[in-house]
C-alpha positions in Angstrom: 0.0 0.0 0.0 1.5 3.4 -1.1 1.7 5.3 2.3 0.0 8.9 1.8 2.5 11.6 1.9 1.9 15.6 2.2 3.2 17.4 -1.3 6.8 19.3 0.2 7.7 22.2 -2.9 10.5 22.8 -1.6 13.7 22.2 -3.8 11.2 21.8 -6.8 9.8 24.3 -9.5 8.1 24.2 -12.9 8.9 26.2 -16.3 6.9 26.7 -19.3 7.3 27.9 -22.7 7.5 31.3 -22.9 4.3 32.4 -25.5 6.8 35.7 -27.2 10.3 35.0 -27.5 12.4 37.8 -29.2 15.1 37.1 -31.5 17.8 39.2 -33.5 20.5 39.4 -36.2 23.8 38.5 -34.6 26.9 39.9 -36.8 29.4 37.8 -35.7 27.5 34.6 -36.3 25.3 35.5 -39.2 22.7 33.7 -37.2 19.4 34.8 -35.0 20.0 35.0 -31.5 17.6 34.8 -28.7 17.8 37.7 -26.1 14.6 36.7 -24.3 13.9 33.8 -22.5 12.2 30.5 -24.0 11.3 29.5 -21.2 10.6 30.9 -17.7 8.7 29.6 -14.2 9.3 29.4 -10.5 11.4 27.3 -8.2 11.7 27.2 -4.4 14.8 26.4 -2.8 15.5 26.1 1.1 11.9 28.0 1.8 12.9 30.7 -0.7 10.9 31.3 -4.2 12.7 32.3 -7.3 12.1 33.1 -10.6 13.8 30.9 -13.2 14.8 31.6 -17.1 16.0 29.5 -19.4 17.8 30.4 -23.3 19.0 28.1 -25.4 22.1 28.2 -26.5 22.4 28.3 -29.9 26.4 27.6 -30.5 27.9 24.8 -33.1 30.8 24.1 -29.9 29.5 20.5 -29.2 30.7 21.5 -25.5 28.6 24.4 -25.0 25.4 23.9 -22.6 22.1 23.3 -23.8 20.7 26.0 -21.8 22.0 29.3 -20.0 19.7 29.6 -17.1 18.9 32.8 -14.3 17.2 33.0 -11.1 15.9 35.8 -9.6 14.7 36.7 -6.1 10.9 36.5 -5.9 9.8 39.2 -3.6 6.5 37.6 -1.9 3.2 39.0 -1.6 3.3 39.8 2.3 7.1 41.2 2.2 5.8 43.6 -0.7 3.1 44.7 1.9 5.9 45.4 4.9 7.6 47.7 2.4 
């Protein structure tokens, strides 16, 4: 029997696909390049919420990452009310 366990978010998050993603003409490469995220969500780490961004990389090094990724403070609803 699977024993019933209370959802923790903590070091978890979710991203989705980002609806507008802005590309343009890079000189060097004589290719497009993305300078807005493709994807962006939220993540929680130790208690603390972030805000997560992810661009792909577009680069023909085979050792280049996939992704160059950003987090970002997430200011919560009650700490914007103490301000």
């Amino acid at each position: 029997m699977a024993q019933n366990k209370q959802y923790n978010p903590n070091m978890r998050g979710a991203i989705w696909t980002e609806s507008r993603v802005t590309t343009i003409h890079d000189d060097k490469t004589d290719k497009p390049k993305i300078v807005s995220p493709a994807f962006s969500g939220k993540i929680m780490v130790h208690g603390e919420t972030f805000t997560i961004r992810l661009w792909p990389v577009t680069s023909d090094n085979p050792k280049s990452p996939a992704y160059n990724i950003a987090l970002s403070e997430t200011r919560s609803s009650n700490a914007s009310k103490e301000a």
